[in-house]
Structures are given as C-alpha cells and as structure tokens.
N, C-alpha and C positions, 0 to 999 in steps of 0.2 A: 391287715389281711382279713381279721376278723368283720371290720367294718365292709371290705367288701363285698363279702361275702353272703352277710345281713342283704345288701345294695340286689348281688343277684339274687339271693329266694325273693325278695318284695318285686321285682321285676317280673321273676318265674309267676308269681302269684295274681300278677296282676292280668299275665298273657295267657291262665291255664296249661293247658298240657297243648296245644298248638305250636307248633315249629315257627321260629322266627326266622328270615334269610334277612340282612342286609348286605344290598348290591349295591357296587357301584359302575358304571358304563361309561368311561374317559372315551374312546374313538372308535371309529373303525369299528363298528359291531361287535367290540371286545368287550365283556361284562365276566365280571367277579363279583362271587356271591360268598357267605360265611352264616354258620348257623355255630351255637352251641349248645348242645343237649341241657335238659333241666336240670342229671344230675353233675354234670362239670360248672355249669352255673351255680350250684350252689355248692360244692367246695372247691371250685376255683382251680381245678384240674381235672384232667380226664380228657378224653377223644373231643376234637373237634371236627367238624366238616367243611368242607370250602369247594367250590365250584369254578371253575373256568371255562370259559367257551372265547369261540369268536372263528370267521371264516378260514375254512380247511387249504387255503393257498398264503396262507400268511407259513411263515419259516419256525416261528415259535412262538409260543407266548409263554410270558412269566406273571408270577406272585407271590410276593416276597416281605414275610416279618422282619419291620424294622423302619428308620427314616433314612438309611443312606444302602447301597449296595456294599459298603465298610460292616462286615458283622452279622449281616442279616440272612435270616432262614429263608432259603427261596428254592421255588416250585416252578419248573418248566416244564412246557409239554410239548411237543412236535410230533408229527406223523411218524406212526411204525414202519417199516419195511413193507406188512403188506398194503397199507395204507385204507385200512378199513378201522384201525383203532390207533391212540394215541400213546404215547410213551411218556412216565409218568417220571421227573429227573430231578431228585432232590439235591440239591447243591450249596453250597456255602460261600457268603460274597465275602472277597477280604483286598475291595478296591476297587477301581475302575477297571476292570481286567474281568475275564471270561470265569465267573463263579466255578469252583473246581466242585466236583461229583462229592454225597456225603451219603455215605453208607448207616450212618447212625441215627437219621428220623426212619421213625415208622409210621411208615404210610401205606397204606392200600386205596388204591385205583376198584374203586366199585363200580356195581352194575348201573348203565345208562349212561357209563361214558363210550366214546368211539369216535368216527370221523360217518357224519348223515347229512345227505341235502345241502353238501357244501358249509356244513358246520363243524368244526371242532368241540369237541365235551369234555373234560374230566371232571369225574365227581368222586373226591378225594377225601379221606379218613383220616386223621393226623392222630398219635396216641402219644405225642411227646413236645405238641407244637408250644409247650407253656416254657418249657427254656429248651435254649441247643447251644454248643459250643460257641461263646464270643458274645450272647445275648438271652433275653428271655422275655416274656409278655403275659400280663394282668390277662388271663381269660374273663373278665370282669368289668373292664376298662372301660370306660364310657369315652375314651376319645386313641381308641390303639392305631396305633404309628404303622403301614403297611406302603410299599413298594409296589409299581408295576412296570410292565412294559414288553413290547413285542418288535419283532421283525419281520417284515415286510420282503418280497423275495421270494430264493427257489425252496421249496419244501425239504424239508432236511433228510425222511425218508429215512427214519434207525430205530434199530430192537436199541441200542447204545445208550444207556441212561449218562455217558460221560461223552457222546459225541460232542466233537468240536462243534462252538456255534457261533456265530457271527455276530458283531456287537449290535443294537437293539435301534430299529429306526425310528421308534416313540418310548417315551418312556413319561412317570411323574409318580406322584408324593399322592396318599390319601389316607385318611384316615375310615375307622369302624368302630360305632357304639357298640359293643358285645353286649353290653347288657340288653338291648332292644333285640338283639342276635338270638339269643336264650330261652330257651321250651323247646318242647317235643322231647323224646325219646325214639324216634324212628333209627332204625340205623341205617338209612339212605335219607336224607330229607328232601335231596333236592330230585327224585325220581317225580313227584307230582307237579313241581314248578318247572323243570326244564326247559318247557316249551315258551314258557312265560318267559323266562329268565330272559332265553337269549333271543328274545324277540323284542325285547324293549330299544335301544337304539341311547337311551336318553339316560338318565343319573335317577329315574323314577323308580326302576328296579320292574319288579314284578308285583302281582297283587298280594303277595300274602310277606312282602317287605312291610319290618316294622320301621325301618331306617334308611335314609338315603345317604351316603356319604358325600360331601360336597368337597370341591378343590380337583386339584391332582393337574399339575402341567406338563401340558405335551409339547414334542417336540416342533419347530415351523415345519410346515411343510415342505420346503428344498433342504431342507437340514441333509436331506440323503444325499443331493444332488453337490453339494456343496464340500462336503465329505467325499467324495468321489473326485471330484475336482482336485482338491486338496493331494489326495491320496497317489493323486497323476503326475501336479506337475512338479512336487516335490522332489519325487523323486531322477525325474527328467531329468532336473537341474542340477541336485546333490550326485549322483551316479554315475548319469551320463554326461550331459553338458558340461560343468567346471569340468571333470577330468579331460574331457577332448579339448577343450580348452587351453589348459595348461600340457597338454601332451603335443599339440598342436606346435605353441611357440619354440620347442627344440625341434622338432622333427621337419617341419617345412624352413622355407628357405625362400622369398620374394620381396620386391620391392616393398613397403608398406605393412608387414608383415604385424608388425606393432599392433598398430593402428584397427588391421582385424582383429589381433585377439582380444586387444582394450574391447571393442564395439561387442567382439563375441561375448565376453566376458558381465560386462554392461547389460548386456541380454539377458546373460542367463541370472543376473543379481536381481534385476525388474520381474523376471516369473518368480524367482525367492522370494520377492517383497510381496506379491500377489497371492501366494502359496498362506506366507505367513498371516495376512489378510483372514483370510478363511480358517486358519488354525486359530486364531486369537476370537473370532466370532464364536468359532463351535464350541472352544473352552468358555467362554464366558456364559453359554446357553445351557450347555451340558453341565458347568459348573466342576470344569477340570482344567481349570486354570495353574492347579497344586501337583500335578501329574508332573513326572519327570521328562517328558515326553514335552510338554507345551514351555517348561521353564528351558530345558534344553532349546528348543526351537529359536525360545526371543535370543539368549543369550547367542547363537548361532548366526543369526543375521543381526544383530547388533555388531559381532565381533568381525562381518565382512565388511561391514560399512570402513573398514580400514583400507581395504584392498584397494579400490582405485586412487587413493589418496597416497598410499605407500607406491602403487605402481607411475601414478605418473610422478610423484617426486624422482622417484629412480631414473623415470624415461629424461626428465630434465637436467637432472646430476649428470646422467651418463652422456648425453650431447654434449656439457659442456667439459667434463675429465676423460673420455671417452675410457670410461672403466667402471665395475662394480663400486657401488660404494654403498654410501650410511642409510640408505633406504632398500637395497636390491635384496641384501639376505632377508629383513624384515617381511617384504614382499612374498618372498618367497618360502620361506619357512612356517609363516603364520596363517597364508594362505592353504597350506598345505593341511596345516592341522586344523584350522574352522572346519574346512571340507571333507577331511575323513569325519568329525563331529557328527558332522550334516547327516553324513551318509549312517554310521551309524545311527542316530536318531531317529531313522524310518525306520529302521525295524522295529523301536520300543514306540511309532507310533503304530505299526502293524501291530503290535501286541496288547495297545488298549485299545484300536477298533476290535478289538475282538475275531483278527481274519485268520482264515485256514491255516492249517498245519501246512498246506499245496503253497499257498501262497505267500508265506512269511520261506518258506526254503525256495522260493524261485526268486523271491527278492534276494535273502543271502546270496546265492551262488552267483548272478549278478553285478551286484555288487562288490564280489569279493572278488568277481573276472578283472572287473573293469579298476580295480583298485591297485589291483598287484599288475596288471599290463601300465600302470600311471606308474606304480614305484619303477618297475623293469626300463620303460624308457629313461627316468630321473638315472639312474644307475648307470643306465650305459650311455647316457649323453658325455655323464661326470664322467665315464673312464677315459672315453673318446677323446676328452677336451684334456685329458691327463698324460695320456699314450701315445698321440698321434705323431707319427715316425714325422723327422724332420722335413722329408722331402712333400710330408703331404700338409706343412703350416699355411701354405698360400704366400709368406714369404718371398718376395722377390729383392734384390737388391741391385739398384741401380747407383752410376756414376754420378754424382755431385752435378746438376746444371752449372752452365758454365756462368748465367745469374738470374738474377729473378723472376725476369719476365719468363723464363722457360720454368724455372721451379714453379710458378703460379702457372703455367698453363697445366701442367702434371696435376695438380692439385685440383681444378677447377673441371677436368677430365673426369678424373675417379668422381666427384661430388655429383657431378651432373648425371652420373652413370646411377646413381645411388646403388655405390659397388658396395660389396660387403664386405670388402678392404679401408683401410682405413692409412692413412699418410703416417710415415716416424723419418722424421729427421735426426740423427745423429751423427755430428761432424761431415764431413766428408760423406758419406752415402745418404738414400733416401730410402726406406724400404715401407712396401705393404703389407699390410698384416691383416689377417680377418679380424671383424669385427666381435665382442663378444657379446653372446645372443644371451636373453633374457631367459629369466630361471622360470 
C-alpha cells in the first residue's frame, strides 16, 4: 500500500496540480471518463470523479468497478421524468441478472450533468468508490479492471434510482491507469472538458487525457435482433405449440389423426432446435453459457430428442398388439415433463434478459393459462376413458359369420373405413371396440 502510494505522489508530481481525465469511447458516442484528485492519489483514498455521457435516445447507460457484473460497483444513468436531466442509479451486480439498487455508495451527481443537444451527461462524485459490498479497487492502479455497457431502445423516462431496466444491448471489459488519472483538486474536473469529452467518437479521449484505455468488447451487431428472435419463438413452441399439440391428439378425432400430430409435433421440435441455435450463440458471446437458464435449455432439447423415437416405437407396438404398451407411457409421461421444463425455463430466460416486470407477468399468466387447460383436458380424457356408461363403448356385438370368407369381408370393411373401431374375436361373437387413442 505504501509502495503505491509513493507510485501516486511521483505521478502527482510529475503532472502538477493539473487534472488528469482518462477516457475510454467503446461505441455508439458512448465515452467514460475518470479523474482522481491529487490528494486521493496520494493516500490512496478519498472522492473520486467519473463522467458518462453518450446520446440522449439510448435507454441507459452504465459503469461499473470490477471485471465481471458478479460483484461489481455499478453506475447507471437514464432520462428523468422530465427529461431535461439524468438519474443517477447506484446498484450492485450479483450475476447476469438486472443489478439491484444500492443505497450504500455515496455519490452525488454535480453540476454540468443533464440531457443537451441530444447528449446524455453525468458528472459523478464517488466518496466510497475504493471498496463496496462484494469488492474493492487500488485508487492507485496502473491497470483497474472497469465494466461497461448500455441499451439501445425506448428511453426509460424515471425520477426511480431502482427502476426496472432491460438487459444491456452492448456491453465489454476495460481497463484504467488511475495513476495517469491523478492531479487537480477541482471539485468538478470534468465542467472544462465536457465538450471535448463527448465529442471524441474514438478511444483518443479528450485533450487533456493523460491515458487512453484500450480493449473492451462489444456486442455484434444483430446480437439484439437475434435475441428477440430467440425470445419469440421459444416460447411459441414451449407454451403454445407442444401443448396444442398434445391437447390436440385426445380432443380431435379423424382419419390420420397420428400422423398430424407426429408432423405437428416434428414442427414444433425444428423451431426448438432453431430457438436453441440462437440461445447457444448468445451464451457463448455474452459468455453465459453457466446461467441456469442456458444449461436448462440444452438439457431440455436434448431430453426431447427422445420424443419421436418413443412416439413412433408406441405408434408401431400399438398396430401390431393394438394396446398401450412399453413405449406409450414413456411417450407420454416424459414428454409431459421436458415441456413443463421448457415452459418454465422462459421465464428464468426472461429474468436474465433483464425484461419488465409487464412482461415476465404476461408470460406467466400465459403460460400458466395454457398449461393448466393441457392438464384439464389430460384429466378429463383419463376420467372419460374411465367412466364411460356401457351403452356409449362403441361396442357392438354380432353373430359368429357363418365362415370366413364373410368374417374377412367384416374385417376388410372396418380397415378400409380406417374406423376407429377395431375387430375382437372371441368364440362365438365378433365385437367392435374403439380404438385406443394416444396419450
């Protein structure tokens, strides 16, 4: 600590009493600037200052001590309510999840921040940014580990330092020499450079940066589009489609009946694979591949890939014993429970895209419609298929053909019909019976 501290006065000494900013400018006219006064430079605590800007239609932007959003001290700003100044939202990361509000840094929002000329500003005071709950950082550092990132979208429009915000459509990794940061005493530094700052475009900064920060990856450019995609037809498939799907095969009643739900079914598995496609890219770019949310996912369409394999072993057993057998419950039971899986699993991906309070309860409700009308028909197919009064089996029973060339035309009748009856010979009678329909 001592030896750093030596490190800032020799810095201080070399830059005089002149304000240092280093900035760094990743995209999108976004720039982040940091200064540390002379006397936190040289003992290694005390107020710092830090600047954000970048265009007044973007939804937020953030800056965040640390190298992961796990842990780290972060700073969002979004348009006020009246939309002439900016809201200044300390928060705490603990995941790939929407940083929760943190009442415990002190910060103030000074003058020559606002919303001007289609620019966002805050120019921020920090009096405790050298540790916070989970973490801490060298004001001193010749290489400190800093977060960013914003989103793109409708302006959020809140006095609410804990409004709900939507998860970040760029983000990356940079680092900042604080020692090249360090001099002045002003307690605004960045009121002179402002103009400079957020007019730079580029990693050069402004002219009175003693430092440039290099690095910091951004998101691709359809990352949004892709994500949205994602976000579509997952849930189409998990919610809507398999359940009508399997509500479908008890409830109707046609020739071929099979055959559509297999194709229907087969449909809705290929947008799942499609879906997961884009869940497995975004994880591996966003680098949340370890999310419960993405590990849920694979194991979810891994574990369908059973389904048409159990279903057609059933559909072939059952032609040839014309009865349930050693595939039909498998089919049917496990299919049941992937897809509830499924369906919950979009919500916990609702919950690391970071989307509305509006919108994670209109997917429940949803959801939970279309889930309990799936259980209601399973329920009363079982009771129907349980209860159903003698006279309504379908049941018929005829006399014995007198021989076979008539027993084979009886047979050859119903088959040709593709009745939903089905031939039993025993002894003396012949009788039809409905067939039994798939789970």
């Amino acid at each position: 600590m001592q030896f750093s501290s030596l490190l800032g006065a020799l810095a201080l000494a070399s830059c005089g009493v002149v304000a240092q900013n280093v900035t760094y400018c990743p995209s999108g006219n976004v720039c982040y600037a940091v200064n540390v006064p002379a006397t936190t430079a040289s003992s290694g605590s005390g107020d710092i200052y830090f600047q954000i800007t970048g265009p007044s239609t973007l939804s937020w932007i953030g800056l965040g001590q640390g190298t992961s959003m796990t842990g780290a001290n972060i700073f969002m700003i979004y348009a006020n309510s009246a939309g002439d100044n900016v809201t200044l939202s300390p928060r705490l990361g603990s995941g790939n999840r929407q940083p929760e509000s943190d009442t415990t840094t002190d910060v103030t929002l000074l003058g020559g921040s606002g919303i001007s000329n289609g620019v966002m500003t805050a120019n921020v005071r920090c009096s405790n940014c050298n540790t916070w709950t989970g973490g801490s950082m060298s004001l001193t550092d010749t290489n400190s580990n800093w977060i960013w990132a914003y989103k793109t979208g409708s302006v959020i429009s809140s006095d609410d330092v804990s409004a709900n915000l939507a998860q970040h459509s760029n983000y990356g990794e940079t680092t900042f020499n604080l020692q090249n940061a360090g001099g002045g005493s002003s307690s605004n530094p960045f009121l002179a450079t402002t103009a400079m700052s957020t007019s730079s475009g580029n990693n050069s900064g402004s002219s009175s940066s003693g430092s440039s920060s290099v690095g910091g990856d951004s998101m691709p450019a359809d990352y949004a589009n892709v994500r949205m995609a994602h976000a579509i037809l997952a849930p189409i498939a998990f919610v809507l489609f398999f359940p009508i799907g399997a509500m479908a095969i008890r409830l109707l009643s046609f020739p071929g009946l099979v055959w559509v739900h297999a194709g229907w079914m087969t449909f809705t598995y290929i947008i799942v694979l499609s879906s997961m496609g884009m869940g497995v890219w975004m994880a591996v770019v966003s680098k949340q591949l370890d999310q419960y949310h993405s590990i849920i996912g694979l194991v979810v369409v891994g574990c369908l890939l059973l389904q048409p394999i159990s279903g057609f072993t059933h559909h072939l057993l059952y032609k040839r014993e014309g009865r349930p057998n050693a595939a039909t419950y498998p089919h049917i039971f496990w299919g049941r429970a992937v897809i509830t899986l499924g369906i919950i699993n979009g919500g916990l991906g609702l919950q690391l895209s970071g989307n509305t309070v509006k919108g994670e309860i209109a997917y429940g409700v949803v959801a939970a419609v279309m889930w309990l009308l799936w259980m209601i028909v399973i329920v009363l197919a079982f009771i129907r298929s349980r209860n159903k009064p003698e006279g309504e089996t379908g049941e018929a029973v005829f006399e014995k053909p007198n021989d076979s060339t008539e027993r084979m035309r009886i047979s050859q009748s119903v088959h040709q019909q593709d009745s939903p009856l089905r031939l039993s010979f025993s002894g003396d009678n012949i009788g039809l019976a409905p067939k039994p329909t798939y789970g």
